[in-house]
C-alpha positions in Angstrom: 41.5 -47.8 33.8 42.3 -44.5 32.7 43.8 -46.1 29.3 40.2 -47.4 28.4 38.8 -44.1 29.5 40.6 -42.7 26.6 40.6 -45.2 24.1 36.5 -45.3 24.6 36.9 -41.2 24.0 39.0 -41.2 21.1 36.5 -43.7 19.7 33.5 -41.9 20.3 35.3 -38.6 19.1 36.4 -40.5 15.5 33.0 -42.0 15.1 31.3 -38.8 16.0 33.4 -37.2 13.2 32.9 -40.3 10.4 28.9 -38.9 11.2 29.0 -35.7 10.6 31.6 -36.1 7.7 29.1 -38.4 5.8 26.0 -36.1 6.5 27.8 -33.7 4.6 28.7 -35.8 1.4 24.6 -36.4 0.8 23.8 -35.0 -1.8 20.2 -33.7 -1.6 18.8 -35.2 -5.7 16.2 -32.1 -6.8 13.6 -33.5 -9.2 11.5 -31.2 -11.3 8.2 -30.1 -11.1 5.6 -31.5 -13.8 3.1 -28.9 -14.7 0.1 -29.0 -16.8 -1.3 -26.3 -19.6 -4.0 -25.1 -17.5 -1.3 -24.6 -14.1 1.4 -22.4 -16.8 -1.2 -20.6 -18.0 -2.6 -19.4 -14.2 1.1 -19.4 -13.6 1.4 -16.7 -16.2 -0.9 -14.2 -15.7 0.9 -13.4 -12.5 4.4 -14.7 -13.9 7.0 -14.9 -11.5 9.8 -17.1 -13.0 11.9 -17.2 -15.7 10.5 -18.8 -18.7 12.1 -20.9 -21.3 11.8 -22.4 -24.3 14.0 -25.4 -25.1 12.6 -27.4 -28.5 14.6 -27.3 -31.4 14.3 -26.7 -33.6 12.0 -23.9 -33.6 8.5 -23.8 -34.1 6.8 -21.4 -32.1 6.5 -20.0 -28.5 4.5 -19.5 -25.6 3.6 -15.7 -25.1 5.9 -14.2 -22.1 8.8 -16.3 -23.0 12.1 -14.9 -21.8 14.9 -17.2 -23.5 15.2 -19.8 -26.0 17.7 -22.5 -25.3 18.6 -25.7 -27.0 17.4 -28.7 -24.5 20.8 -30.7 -25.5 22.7 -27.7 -24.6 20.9 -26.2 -21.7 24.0 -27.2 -19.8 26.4 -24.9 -21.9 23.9 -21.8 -21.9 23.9 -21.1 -18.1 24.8 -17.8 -18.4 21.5 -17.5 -20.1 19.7 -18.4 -16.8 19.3 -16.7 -13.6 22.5 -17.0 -11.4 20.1 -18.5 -8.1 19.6 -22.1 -8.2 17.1 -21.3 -6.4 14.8 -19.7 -8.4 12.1 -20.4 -10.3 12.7 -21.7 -14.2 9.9 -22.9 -16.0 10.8 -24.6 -19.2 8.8 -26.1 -22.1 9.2 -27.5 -25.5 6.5 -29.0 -28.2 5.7 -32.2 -26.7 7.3 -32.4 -23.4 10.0 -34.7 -24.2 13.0 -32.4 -24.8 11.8 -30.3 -21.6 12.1 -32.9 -19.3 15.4 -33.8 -19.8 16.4 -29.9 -20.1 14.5 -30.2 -16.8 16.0 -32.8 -15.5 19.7 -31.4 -16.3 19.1 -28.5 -14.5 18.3 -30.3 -11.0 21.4 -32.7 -11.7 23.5 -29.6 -11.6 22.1 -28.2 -8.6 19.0 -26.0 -9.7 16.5 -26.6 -6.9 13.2 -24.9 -8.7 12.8 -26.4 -11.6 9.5 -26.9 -13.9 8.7 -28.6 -16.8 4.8 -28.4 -18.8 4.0 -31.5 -19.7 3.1 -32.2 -23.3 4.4 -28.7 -24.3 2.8 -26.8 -26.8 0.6 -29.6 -28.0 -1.2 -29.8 -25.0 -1.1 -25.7 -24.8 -2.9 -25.7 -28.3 -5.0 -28.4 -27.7 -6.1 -26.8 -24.6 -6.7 -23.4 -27.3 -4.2 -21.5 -25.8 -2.1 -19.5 -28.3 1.2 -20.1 -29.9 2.9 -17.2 -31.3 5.1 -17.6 -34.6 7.7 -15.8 -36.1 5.0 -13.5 -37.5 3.2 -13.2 -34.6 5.9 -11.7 -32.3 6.4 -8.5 -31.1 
């Protein structure tokens, strides 16, 4: 009786550890955040995040922006984004496209506050928001 006792045990003891081993191998998939012109530009008149500009090449830029950074090699410029995964990065390009999958790259590797404008700065102009050009900068 007192073999079953134990066999019962070490079986509950393995199986407890198979649990709690495979909770720890999901990985939690970050998605980002799709914004529109009229939520960045509320967003930036109290601008908390860091603000970047992906398209290449380039064409213009949103006022406030903090770094420009090639969408196909957002993954090699890290050390031109904040060091926290976890906060806030904004990003935006001329039609949306090249942002997303910037976007998207980021929350692969981990980056859990991710944003992306939708349409870019199309939509910003079309919405008559200004785009500054090399001229226009500070």
């Amino acid at each position: 009786m007192n073999k079953y006792i134990y066999i019962l045990l070490f079986i509950a003891f393995i199986g407890g550890w198979l649990y709690i081993y495979n909770i720890h191998q999901i990985r939690i998939n970050y998605v980002p955040i799709d914004i529109t012109s009229d939520q960045l530009y509320v967003m930036l008149k109290n601008k908390d995040f860091y603000f970047v500009n992906v398209h290449i090449p380039y064409e213009g830029e949103i006022e406030k922006t903090d770094a420009f950074i090639p969408y196909n090699e957002i993954d090699k410029n890290l050390d031109k984004l904040l060091k926290d995964k976890n906060a806030k990065i904004v990003l935006y390009c001329r039609s949306g496209k090249m942002s997303a999958e910037a976007a998207k790259k980021l929350t692969d590797l981990g980056y859990t506050n991710v944003y992306n404008q939708l349409l870019g700065m199309h939509d910003w102009q079309s919405k008559g928001y200004q785009i500054l050009k090399g001229g226009d900068m500070k």
